[in-house]
N, CA, C and O atoms as a CHARMM CRD file, in Angstrom:
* protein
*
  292
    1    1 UNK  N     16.59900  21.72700 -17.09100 PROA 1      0.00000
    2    1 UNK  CA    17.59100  22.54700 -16.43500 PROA 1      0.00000
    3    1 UNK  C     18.85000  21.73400 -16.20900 PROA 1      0.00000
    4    1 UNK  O     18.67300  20.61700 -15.72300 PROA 1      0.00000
    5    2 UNK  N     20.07600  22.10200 -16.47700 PROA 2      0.00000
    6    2 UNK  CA    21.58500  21.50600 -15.98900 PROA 2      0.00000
    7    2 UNK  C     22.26200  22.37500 -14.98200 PROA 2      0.00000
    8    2 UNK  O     22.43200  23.59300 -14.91600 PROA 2      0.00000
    9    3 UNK  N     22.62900  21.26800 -14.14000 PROA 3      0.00000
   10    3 UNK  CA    23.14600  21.49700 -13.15900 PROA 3      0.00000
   11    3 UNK  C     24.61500  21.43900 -13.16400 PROA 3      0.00000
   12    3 UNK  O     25.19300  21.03400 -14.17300 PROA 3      0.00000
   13    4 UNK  N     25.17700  21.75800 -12.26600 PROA 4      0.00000
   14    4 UNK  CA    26.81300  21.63100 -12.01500 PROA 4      0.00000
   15    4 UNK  C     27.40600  21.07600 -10.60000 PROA 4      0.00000
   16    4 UNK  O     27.54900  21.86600  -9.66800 PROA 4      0.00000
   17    5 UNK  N     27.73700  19.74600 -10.46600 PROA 5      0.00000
   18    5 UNK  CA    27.82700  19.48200  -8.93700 PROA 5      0.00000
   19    5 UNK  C     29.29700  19.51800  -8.62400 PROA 5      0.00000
   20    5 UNK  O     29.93400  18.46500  -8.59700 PROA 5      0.00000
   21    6 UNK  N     29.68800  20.31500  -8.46200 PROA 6      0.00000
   22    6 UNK  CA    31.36000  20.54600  -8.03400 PROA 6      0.00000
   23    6 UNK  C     32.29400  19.17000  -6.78300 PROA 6      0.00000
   24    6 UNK  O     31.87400  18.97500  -5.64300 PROA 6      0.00000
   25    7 UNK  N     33.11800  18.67100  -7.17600 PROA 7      0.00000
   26    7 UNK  CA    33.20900  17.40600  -6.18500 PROA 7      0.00000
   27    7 UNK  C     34.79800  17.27900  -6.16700 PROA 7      0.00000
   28    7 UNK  O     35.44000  17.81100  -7.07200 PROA 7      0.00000
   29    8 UNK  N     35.41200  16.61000  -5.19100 PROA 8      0.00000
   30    8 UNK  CA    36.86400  16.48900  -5.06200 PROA 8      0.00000
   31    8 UNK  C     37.24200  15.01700  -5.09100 PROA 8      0.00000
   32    8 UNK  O     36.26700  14.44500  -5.57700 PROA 8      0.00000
   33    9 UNK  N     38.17200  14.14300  -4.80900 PROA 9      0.00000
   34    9 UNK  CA    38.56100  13.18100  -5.23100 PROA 9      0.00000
   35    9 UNK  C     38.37000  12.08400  -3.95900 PROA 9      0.00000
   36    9 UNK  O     38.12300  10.88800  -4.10700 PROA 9      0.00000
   37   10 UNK  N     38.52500  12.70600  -2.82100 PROA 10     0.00000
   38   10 UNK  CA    38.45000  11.74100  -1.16600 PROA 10     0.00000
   39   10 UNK  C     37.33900  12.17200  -0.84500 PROA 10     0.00000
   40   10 UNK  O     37.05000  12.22800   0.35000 PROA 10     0.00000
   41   11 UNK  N     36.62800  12.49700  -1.61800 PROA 11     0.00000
   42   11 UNK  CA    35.16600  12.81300  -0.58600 PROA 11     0.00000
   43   11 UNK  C     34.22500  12.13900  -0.87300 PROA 11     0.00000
   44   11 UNK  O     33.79400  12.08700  -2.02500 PROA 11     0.00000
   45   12 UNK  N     33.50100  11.21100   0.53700 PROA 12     0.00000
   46   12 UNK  CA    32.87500  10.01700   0.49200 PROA 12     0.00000
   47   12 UNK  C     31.30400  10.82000  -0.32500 PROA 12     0.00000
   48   12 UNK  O     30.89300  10.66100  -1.47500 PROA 12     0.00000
   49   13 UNK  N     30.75200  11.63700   0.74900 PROA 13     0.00000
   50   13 UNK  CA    29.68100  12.32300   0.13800 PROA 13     0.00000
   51   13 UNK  C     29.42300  12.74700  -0.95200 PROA 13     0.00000
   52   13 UNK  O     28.33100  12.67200  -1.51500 PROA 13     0.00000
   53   14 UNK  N     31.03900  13.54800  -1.61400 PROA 14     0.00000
   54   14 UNK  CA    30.68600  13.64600  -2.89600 PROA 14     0.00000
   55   14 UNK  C     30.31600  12.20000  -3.81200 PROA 14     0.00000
   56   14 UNK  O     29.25800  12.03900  -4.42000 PROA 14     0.00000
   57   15 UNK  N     31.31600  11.32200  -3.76000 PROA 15     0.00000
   58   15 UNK  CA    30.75300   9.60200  -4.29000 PROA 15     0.00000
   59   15 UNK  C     29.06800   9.61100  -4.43000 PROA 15     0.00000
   60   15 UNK  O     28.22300   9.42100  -5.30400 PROA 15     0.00000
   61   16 UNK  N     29.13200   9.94500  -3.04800 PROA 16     0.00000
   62   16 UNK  CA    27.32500   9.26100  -2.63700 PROA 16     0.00000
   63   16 UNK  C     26.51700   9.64100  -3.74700 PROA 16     0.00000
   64   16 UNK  O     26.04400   8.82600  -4.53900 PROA 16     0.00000
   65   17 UNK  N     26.31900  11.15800  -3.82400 PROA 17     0.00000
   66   17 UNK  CA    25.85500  12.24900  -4.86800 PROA 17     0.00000
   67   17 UNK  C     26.13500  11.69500  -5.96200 PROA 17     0.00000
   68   17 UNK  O     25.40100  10.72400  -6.14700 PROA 17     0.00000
   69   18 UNK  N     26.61700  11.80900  -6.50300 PROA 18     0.00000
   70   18 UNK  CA    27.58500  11.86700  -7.73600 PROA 18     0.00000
   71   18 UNK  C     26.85000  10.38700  -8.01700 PROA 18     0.00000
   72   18 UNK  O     26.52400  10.35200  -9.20400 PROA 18     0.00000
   73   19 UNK  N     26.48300   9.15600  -7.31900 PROA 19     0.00000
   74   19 UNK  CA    26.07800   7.84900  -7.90600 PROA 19     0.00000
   75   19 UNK  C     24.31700   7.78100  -7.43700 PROA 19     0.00000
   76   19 UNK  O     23.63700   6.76400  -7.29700 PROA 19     0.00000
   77   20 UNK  N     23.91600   9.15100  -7.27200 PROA 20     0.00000
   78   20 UNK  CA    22.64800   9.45900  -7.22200 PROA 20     0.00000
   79   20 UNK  C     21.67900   9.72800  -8.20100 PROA 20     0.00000
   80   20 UNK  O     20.72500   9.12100  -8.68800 PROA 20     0.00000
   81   21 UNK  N     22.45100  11.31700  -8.40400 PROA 21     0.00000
   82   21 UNK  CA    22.45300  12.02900  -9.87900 PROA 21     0.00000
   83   21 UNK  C     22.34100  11.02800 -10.63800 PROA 21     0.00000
   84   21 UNK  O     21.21000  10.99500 -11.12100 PROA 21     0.00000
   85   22 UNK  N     23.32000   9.76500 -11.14200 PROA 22     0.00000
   86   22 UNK  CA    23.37500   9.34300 -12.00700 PROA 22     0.00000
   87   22 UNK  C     22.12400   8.53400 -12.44600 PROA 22     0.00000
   88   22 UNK  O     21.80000   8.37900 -13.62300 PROA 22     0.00000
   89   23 UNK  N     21.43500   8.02000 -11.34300 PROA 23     0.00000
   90   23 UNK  CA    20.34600   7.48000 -11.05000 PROA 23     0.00000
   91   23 UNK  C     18.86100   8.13900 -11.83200 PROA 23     0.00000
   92   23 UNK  O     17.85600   7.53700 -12.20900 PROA 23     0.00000
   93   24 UNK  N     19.12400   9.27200 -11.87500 PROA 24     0.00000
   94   24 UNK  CA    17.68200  10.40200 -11.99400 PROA 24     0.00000
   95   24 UNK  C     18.15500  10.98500 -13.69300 PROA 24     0.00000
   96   24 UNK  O     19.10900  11.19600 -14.44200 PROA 24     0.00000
   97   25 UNK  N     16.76800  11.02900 -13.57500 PROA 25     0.00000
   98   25 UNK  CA    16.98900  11.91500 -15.27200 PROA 25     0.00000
   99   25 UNK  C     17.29300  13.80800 -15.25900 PROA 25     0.00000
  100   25 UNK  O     17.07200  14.68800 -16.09100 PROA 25     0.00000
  101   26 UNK  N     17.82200  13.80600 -14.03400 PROA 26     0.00000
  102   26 UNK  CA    18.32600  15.06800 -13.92300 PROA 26     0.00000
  103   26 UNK  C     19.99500  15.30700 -15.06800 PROA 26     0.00000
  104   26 UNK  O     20.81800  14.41600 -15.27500 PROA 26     0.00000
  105   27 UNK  N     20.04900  16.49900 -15.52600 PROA 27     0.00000
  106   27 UNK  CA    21.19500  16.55300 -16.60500 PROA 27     0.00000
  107   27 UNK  C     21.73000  17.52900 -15.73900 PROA 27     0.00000
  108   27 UNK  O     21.15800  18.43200 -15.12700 PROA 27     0.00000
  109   28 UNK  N     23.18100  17.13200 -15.79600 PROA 28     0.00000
  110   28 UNK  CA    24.31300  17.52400 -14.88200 PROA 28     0.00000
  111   28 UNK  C     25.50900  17.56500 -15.56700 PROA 28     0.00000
  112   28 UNK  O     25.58200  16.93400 -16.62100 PROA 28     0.00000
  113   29 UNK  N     26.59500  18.27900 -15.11200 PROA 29     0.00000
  114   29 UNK  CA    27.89800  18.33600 -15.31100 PROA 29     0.00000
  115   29 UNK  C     28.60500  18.11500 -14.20900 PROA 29     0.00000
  116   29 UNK  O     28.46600  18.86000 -13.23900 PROA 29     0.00000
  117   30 UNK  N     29.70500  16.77000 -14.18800 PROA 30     0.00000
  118   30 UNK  CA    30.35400  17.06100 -12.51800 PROA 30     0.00000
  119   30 UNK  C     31.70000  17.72100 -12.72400 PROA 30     0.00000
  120   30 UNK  O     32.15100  17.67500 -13.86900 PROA 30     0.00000
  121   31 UNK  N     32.40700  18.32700 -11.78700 PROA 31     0.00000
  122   31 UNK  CA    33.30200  19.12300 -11.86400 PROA 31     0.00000
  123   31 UNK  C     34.38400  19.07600 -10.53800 PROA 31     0.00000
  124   31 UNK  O     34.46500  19.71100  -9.48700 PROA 31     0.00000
  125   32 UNK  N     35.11700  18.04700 -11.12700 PROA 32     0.00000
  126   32 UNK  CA    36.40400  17.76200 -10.04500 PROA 32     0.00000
  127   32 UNK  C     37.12600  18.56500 -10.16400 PROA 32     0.00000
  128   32 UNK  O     37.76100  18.82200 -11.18700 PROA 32     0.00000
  129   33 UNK  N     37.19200  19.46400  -8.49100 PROA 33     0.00000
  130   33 UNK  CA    37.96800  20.28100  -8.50000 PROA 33     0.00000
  131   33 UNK  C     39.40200  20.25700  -7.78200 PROA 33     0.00000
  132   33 UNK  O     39.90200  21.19900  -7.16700 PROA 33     0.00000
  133   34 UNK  N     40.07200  18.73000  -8.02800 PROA 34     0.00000
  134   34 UNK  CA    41.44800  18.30200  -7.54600 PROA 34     0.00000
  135   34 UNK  C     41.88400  17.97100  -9.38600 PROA 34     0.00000
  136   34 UNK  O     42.98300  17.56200  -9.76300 PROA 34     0.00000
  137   35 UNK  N     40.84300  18.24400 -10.17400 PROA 35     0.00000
  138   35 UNK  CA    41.52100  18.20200 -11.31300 PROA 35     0.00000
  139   35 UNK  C     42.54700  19.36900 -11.59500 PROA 35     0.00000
  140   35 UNK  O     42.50500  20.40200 -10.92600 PROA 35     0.00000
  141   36 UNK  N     43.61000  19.14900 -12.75700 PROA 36     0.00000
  142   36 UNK  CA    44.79300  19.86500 -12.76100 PROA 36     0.00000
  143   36 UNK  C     43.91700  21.51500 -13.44900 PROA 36     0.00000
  144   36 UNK  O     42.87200  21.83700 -14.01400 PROA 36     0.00000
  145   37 UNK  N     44.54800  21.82800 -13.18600 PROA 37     0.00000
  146   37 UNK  CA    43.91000  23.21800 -13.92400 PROA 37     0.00000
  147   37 UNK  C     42.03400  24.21200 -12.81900 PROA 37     0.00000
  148   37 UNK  O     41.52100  25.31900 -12.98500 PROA 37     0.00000
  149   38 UNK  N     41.73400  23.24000 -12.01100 PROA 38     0.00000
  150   38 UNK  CA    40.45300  23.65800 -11.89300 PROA 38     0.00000
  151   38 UNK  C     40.42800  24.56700 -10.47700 PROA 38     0.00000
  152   38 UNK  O     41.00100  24.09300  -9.49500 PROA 38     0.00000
  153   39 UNK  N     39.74700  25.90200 -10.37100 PROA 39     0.00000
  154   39 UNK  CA    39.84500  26.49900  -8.72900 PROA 39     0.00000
  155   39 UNK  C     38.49900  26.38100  -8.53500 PROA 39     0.00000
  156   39 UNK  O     37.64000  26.10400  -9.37300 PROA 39     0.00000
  157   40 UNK  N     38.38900  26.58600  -7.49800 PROA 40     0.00000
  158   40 UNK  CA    37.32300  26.46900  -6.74700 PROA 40     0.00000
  159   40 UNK  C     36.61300  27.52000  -7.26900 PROA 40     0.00000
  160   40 UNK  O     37.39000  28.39800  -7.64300 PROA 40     0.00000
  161   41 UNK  N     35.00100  27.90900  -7.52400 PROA 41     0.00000
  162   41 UNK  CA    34.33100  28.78400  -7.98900 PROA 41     0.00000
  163   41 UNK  C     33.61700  29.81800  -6.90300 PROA 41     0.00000
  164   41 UNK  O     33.37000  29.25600  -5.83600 PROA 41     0.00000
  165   42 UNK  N     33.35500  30.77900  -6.94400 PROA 42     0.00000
  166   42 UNK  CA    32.95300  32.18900  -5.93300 PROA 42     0.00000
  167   42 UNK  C     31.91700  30.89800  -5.43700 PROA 42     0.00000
  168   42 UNK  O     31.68300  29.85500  -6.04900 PROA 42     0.00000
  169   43 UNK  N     31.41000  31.33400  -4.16400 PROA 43     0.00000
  170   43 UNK  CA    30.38400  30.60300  -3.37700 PROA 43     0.00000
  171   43 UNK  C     30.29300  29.19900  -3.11600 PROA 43     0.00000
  172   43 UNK  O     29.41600  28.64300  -2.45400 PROA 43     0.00000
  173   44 UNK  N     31.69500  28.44400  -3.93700 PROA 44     0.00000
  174   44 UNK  CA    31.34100  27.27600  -3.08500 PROA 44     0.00000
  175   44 UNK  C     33.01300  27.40500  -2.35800 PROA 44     0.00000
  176   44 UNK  O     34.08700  27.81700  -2.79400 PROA 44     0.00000
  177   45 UNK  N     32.40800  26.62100  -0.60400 PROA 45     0.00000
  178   45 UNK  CA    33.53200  26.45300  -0.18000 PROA 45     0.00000
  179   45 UNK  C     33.38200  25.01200   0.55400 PROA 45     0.00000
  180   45 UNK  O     34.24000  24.49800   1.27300 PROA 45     0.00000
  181   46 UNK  N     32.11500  24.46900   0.22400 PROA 46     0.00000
  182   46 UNK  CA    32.31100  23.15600   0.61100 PROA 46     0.00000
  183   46 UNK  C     31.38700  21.90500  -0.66800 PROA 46     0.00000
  184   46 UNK  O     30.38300  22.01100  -1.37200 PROA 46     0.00000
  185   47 UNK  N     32.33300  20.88200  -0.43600 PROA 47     0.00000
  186   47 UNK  CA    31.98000  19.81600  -1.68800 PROA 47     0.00000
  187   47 UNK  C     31.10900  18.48700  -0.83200 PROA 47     0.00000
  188   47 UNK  O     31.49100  18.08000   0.26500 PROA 47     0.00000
  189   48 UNK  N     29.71600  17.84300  -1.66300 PROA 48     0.00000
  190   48 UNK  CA    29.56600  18.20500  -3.23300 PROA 48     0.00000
  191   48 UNK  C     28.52800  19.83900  -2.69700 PROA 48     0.00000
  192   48 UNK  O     27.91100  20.16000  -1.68100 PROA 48     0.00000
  193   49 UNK  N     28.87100  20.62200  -4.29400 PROA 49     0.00000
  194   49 UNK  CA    28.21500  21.92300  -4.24600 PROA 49     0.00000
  195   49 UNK  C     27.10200  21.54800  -5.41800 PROA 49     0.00000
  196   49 UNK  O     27.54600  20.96000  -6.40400 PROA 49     0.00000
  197   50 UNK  N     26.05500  21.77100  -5.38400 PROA 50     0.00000
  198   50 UNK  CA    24.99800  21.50300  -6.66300 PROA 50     0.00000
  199   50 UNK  C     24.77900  23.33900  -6.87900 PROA 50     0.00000
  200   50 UNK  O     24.46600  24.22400  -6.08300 PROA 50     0.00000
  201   51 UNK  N     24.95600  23.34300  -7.64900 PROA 51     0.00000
  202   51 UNK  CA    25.05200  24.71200  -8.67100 PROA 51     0.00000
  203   51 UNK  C     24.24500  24.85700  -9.89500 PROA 51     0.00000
  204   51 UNK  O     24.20900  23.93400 -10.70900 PROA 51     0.00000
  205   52 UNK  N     23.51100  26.09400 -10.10500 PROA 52     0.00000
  206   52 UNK  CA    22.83700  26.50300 -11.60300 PROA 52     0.00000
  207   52 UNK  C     23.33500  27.77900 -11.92300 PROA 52     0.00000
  208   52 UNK  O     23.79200  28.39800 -10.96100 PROA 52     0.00000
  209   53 UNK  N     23.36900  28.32900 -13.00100 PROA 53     0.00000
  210   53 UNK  CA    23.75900  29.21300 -13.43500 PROA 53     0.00000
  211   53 UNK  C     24.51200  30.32200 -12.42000 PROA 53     0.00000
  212   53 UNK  O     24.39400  31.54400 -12.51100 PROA 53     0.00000
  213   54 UNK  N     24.88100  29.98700 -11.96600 PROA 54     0.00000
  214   54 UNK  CA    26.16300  30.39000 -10.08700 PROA 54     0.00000
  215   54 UNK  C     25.74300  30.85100  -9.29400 PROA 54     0.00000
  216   54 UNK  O     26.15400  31.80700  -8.63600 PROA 54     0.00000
  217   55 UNK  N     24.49100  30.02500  -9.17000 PROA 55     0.00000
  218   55 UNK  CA    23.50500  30.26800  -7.90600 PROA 55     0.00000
  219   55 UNK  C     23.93800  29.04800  -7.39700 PROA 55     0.00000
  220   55 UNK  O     23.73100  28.06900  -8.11300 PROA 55     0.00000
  221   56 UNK  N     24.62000  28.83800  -6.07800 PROA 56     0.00000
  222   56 UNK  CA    24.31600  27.66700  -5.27400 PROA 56     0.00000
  223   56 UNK  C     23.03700  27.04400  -4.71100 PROA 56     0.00000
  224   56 UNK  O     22.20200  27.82500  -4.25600 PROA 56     0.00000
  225   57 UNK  N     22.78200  25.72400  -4.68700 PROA 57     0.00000
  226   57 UNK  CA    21.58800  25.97700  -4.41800 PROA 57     0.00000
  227   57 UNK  C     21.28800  24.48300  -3.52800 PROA 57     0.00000
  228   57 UNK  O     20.16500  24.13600  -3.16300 PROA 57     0.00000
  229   58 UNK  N     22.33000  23.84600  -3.32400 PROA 58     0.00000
  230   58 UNK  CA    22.67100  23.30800  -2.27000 PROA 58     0.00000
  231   58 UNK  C     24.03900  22.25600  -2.12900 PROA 58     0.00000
  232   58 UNK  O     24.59100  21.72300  -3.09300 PROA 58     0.00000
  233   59 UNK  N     24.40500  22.11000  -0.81900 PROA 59     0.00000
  234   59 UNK  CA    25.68800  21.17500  -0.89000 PROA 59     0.00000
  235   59 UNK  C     25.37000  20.14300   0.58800 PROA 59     0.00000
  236   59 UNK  O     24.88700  20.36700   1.69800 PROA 59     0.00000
  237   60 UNK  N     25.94800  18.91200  -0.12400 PROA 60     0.00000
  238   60 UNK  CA    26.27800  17.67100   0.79400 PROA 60     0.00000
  239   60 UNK  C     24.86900  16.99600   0.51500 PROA 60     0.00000
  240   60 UNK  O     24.24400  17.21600  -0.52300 PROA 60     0.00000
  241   61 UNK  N     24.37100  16.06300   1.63500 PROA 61     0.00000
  242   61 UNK  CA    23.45000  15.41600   1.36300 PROA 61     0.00000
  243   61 UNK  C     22.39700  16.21200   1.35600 PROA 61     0.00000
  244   61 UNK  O     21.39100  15.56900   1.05900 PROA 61     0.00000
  245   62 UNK  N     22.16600  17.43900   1.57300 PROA 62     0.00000
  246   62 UNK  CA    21.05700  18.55900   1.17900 PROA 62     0.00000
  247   62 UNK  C     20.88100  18.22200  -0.09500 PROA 62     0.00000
  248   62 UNK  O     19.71200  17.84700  -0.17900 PROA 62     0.00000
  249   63 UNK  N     21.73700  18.10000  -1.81000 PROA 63     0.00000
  250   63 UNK  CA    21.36300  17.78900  -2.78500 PROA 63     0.00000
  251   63 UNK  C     20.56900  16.59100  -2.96700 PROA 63     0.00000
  252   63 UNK  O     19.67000  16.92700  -3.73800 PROA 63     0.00000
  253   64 UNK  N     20.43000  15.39600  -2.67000 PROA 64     0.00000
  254   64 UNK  CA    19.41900  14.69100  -2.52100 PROA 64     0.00000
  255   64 UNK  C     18.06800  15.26100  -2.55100 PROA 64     0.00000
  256   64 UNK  O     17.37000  15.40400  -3.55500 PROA 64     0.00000
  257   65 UNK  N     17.71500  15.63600  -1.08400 PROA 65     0.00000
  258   65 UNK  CA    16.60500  16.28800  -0.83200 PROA 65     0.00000
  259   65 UNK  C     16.59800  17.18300  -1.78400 PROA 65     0.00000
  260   65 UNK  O     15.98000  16.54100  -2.63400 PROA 65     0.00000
  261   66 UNK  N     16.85900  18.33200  -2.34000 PROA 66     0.00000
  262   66 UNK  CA    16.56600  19.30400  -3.15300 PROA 66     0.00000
  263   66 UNK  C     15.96900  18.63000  -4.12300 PROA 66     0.00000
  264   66 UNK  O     14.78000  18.79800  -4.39500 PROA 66     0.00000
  265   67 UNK  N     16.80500  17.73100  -4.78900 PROA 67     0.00000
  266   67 UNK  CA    16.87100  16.71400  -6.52100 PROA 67     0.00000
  267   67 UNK  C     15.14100  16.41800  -6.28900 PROA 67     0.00000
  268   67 UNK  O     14.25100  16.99900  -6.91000 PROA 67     0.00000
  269   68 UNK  N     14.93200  15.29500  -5.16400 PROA 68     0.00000
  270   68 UNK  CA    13.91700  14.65800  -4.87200 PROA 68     0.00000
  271   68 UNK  C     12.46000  15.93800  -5.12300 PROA 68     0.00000
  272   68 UNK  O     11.42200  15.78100  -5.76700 PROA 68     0.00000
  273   69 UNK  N     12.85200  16.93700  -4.46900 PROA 69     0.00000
  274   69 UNK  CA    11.68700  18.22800  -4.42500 PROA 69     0.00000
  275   69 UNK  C     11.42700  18.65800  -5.98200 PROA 69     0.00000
  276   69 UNK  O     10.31800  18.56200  -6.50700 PROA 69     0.00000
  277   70 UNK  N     12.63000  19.16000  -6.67500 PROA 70     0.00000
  278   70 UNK  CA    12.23900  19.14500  -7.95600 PROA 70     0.00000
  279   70 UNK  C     11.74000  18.11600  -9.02000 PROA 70     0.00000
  280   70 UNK  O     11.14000  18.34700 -10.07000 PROA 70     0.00000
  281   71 UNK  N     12.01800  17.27500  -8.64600 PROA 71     0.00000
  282   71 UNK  CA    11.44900  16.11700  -9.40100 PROA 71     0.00000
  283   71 UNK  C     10.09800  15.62100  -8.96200 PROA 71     0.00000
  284   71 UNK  O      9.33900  15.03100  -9.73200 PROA 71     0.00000
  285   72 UNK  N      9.74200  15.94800  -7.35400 PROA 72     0.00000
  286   72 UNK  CA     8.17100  15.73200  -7.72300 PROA 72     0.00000
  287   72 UNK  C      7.32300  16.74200  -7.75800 PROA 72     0.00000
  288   72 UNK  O      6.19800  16.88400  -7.28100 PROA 72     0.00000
  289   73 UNK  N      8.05600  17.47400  -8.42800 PROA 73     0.00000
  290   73 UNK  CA     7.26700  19.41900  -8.20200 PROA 73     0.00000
  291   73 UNK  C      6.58500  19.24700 -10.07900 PROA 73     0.00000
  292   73 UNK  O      5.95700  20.17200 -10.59500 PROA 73     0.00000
């Protein structure tokens, strides 16, 4: 399954995430949304957002915990 973790440029938490993910054999797309061109997507209004097919499905250090559940499921 690929994920989508939506993240902005000053945000410590998003960092945190973002050098987590990278850690795990989870497959992801990250998606800076202070990049030029990018809006914010329906349902997220706070960063990092972990996203699947535009189901939110969790944000901030909640993605950790989630990652961790699917991976020993």
């Amino acid at each position: 399954m690929k994920y989508t973790l939506y993240i902005t440029d000053h945000c410590t938490s998003c960092r945190k995430v973002l050098t987590y993910l990278k850690t795990t054999p989870v497959e992801f797309a990250a998606i800076n949304l202070d990049a030029p061109g990018q809006e914010w997507p329906d349902r997220v209004m706070i960063v990092p957002a972990l996203v699947q097919e535009n189901r939110l499905l969790a944000v901030g250090p909640d993605i950790q915990d989630y990652i961790e559940r699917k991976l020993s499921a």
